[in-house]
C-alpha positions in Angstrom: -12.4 -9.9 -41.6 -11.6 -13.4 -40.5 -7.9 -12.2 -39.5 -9.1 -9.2 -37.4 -11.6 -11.9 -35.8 -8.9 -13.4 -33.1 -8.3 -9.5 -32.1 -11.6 -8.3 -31.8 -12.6 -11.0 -29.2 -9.3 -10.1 -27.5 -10.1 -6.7 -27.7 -12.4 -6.6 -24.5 -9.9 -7.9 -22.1 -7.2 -5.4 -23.3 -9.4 -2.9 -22.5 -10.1 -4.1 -19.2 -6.5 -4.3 -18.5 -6.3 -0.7 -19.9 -8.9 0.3 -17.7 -8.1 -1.6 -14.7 -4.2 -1.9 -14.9 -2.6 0.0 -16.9 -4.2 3.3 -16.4 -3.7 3.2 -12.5 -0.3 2.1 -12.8 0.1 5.0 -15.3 -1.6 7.1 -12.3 0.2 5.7 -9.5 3.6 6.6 -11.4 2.6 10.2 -11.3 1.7 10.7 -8.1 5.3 9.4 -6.9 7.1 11.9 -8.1 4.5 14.7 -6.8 5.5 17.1 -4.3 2.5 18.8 -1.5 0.3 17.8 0.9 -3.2 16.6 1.1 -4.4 20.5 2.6 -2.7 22.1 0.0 -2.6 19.6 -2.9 0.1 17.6 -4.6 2.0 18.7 -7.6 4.5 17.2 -10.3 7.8 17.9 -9.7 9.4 14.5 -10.8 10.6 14.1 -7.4 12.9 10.6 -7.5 14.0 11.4 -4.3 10.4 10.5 -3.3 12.1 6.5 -3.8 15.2 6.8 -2.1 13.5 8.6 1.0 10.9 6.0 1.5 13.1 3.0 1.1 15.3 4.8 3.3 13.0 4.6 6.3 11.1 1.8 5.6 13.7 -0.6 4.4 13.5 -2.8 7.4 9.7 -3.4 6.6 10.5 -4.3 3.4 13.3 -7.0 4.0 10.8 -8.2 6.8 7.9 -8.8 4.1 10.2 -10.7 1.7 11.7 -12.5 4.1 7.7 -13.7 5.8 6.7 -14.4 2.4 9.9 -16.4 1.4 9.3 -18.4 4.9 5.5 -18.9 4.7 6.1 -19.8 1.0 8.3 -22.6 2.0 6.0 -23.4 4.6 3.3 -24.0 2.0 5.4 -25.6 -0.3 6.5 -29.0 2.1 2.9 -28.7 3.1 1.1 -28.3 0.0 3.0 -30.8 -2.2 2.1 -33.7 0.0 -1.3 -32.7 -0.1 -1.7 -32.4 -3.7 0.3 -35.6 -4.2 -2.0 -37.8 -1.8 -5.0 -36.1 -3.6 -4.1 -36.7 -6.9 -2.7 -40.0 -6.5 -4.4 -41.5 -3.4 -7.7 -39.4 -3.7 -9.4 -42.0 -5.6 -13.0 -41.0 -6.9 -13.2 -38.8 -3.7 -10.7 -36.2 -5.2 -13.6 -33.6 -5.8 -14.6 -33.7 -2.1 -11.1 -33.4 -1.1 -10.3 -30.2 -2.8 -14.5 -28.9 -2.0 -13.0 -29.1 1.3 -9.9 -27.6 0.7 -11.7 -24.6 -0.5 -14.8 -24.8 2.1 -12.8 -21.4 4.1 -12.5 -19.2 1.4 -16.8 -19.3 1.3 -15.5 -17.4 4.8 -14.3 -13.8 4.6 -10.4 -13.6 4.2 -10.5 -11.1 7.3 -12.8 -13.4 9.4 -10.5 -16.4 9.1 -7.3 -14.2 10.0 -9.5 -13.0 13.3 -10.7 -16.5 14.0 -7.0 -17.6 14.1 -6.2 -14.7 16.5 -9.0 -16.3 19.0 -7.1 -19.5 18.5 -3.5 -18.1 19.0 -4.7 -15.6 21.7 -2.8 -16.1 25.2 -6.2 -17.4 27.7 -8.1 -18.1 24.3 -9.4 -21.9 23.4 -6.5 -23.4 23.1 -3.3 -21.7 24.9 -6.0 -20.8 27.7 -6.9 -24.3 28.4 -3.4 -25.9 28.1 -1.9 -22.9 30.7 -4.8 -24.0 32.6 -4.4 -27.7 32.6 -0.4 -26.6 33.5 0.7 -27.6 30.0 2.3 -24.3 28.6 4.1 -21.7 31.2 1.8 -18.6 32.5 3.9 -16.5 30.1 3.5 -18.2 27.0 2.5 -16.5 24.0 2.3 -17.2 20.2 0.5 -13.7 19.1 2.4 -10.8 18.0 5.3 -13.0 17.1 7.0 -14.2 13.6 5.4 -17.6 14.2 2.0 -16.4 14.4 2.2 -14.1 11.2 3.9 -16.7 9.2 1.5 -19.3 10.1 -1.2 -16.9 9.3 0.0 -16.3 5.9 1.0 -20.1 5.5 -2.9 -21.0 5.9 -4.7 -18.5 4.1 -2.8 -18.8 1.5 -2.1 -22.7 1.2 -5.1 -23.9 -1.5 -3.2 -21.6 -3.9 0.0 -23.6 -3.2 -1.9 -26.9 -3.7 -4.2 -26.6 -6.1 -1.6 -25.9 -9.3 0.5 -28.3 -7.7 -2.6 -30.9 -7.9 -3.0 -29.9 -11.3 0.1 -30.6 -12.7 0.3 -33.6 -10.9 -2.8 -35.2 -12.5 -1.6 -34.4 -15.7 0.8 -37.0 -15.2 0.5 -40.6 -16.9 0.4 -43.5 -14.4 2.1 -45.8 -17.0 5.2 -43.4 -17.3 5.3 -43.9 -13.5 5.2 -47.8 -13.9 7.6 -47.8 -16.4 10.1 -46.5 -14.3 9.6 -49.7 -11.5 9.4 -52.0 -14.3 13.2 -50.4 -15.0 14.1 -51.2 -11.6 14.1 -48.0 -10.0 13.0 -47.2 -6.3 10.2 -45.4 -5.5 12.3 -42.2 -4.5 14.4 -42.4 -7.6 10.7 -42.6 -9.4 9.9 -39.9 -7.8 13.0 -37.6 -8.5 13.5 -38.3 -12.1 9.6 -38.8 -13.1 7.1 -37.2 -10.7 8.9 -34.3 -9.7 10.2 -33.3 -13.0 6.7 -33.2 -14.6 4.8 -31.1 -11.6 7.6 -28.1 -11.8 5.1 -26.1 -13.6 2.6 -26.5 -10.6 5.4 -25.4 -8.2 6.2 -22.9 -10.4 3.1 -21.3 -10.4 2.3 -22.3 -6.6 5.4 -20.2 -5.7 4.2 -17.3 -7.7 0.8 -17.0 -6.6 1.5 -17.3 -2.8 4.8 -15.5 -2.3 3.6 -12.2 -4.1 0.5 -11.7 -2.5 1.5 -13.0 1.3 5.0 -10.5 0.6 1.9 -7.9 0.1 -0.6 -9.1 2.6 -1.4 -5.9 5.6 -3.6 -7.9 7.2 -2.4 -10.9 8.8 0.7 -8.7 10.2 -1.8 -6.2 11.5 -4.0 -8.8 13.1 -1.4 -11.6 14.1 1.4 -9.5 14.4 2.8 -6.5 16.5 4.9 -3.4 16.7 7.8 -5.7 15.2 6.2 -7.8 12.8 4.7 -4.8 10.7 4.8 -5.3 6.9 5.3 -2.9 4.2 1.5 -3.8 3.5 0.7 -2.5 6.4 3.0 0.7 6.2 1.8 1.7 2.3 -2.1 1.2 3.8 -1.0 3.9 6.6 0.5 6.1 4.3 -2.1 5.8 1.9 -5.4 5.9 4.6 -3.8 8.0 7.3 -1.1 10.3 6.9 -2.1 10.9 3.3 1.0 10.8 2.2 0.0 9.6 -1.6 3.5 10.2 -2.9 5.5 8.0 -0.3 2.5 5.6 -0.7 3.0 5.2 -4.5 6.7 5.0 -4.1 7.1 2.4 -2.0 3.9 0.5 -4.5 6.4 0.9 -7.3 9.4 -0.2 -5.2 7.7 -3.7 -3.7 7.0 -4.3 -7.3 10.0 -3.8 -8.8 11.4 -6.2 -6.3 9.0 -8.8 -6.6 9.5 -8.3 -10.0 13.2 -8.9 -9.9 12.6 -12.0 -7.5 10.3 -13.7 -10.1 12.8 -13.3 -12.5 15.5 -14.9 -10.7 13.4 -17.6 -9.9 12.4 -18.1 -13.3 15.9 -18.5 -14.6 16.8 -20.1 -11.4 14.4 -22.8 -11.8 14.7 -23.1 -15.5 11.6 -21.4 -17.4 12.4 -23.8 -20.4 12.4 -27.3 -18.4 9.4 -25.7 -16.9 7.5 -25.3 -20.2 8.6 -28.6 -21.5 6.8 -30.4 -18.4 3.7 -28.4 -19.4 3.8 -29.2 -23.1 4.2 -33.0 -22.3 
């Protein structure tokens, strides 16, 4: 009994992922390869040409989603670090209100923020209005519906994600190993690059990971920041999905994003080097 013990409190969560994960995946393979309509009902035909066609025409939406959430990941990254350096080494015994206040918007609706920020960006709204007024910004200036507007949307809401692992792994690291390396003689930078750095890759590692996939994904802050060119394949698998009904196209291009994301995580992985990355962790 005592060996089944580790696998019967494990047992619960497999089921949840059963339930919650692997049975829709399971479902959302099916219904990619179905043929119909939503009047006269979809059936199985192991249609792959269900793939091909919807990367065909939405392959521009696609390379547009990767290529906001490489930039907005970047974005967060030369952000973020700094942050979670200052906190964890500067913070003092304020850290905990620091990071309360890094996480003060999410107790604010994920939708309301992105809104709030199109008030801010809008062209006579608080701030553009007043600086066009004050003769600050030309009549024609405009931030909304551009690349800048939908990357900075994703670069905020999605920033504590970037900084928190980062802060993480960055408290995990001993002062004295720090100190050691200026008692060798070595500058602050080269402290930096050959100590500090090396021991927060897992942080940045899993800062990247949870911010690029889901701001690659994200419908929302293209469909409220953005416009006609900024759309996102988030946006386009929603309107296949909600309003043309077109469940097979929807579920292809599902399966698609994630097999690229997929792909991309794996090349970062071995990019990055998944076995320095682990060592930092273990240390």
């Amino acid at each position: 009994m005592k060996r089944l013990t580790p696998y019967l409190l494990a047992l619960p969560s497999w089921m949840w992922l059963a339930v919650f994960l692997v049975v829709p995946l399971a479902a959302m393979a099916s219904v990619s390869l179905q043929t119909g309509n939503a009047i006269d009902g979809f059936a199985m035909t192991f249609s792959f040409s269900n793939y091909a066609d919807a990367l065909g025409r939405y392959s521009t939406q696609l390379v547009r989603s990767l290529w906001y959430g490489g930039l907005a990941t970047v974005a967060m990254l030369v952000i973020g670090y700094p942050v979670a350096y200052w906190i964890a080494f500067k913070g003092g015994s304020r850290k905990s209100v620091y990071l309360f206040l890094l996480l003060l918007p999410f107790f604010v609706s994920f939708v309301l923020r992105t809104i709030s920020w199109g008030f801010l960006l809008a062209d006579d709204g608080v701030l553009f209005g007043t600086l066009k007024g004050w003769g600050l910004l030309p009549a024609d200036f405009h931030v909304l519906a551009t690349t800048v507007a939908v990357v900075g949307g994703l670069t905020y809401n999605f920033l504590p994600f970037m900084i928190l692992p980062i802060y993480v792994a960055l408290e995990r690291v001993d002062p004295r190993v720090v100190e050691a390396a200026y008692d060798l003689y070595a500058s602050r930078t080269a402290a930096f690059r050959r100590v500090v750095l090396p021991l927060s890759l897992p942080g940045v590692f899993a800062g990247v990971l949870m911010t690029f996939v889901p701001a690659t994904a994200d419908p929302v802050n293209a469909q409220v920041l953005g416009g006609t060119g900024n759309t996102m394949i988030g946006n386009i698998i929603q309107t296949e999905y909600l309003t043309n009904l077109n469940y097979p196209t929807a579920s292809a291009l599902s399966f698609t994003l994630m097999a690229v994301l997929l792909i991309g995580i794996f090349i970062y992985a071995r990019a990055l080097g998944t076995e320095n990355v682990l060592e930092a962790a273990a240390r």
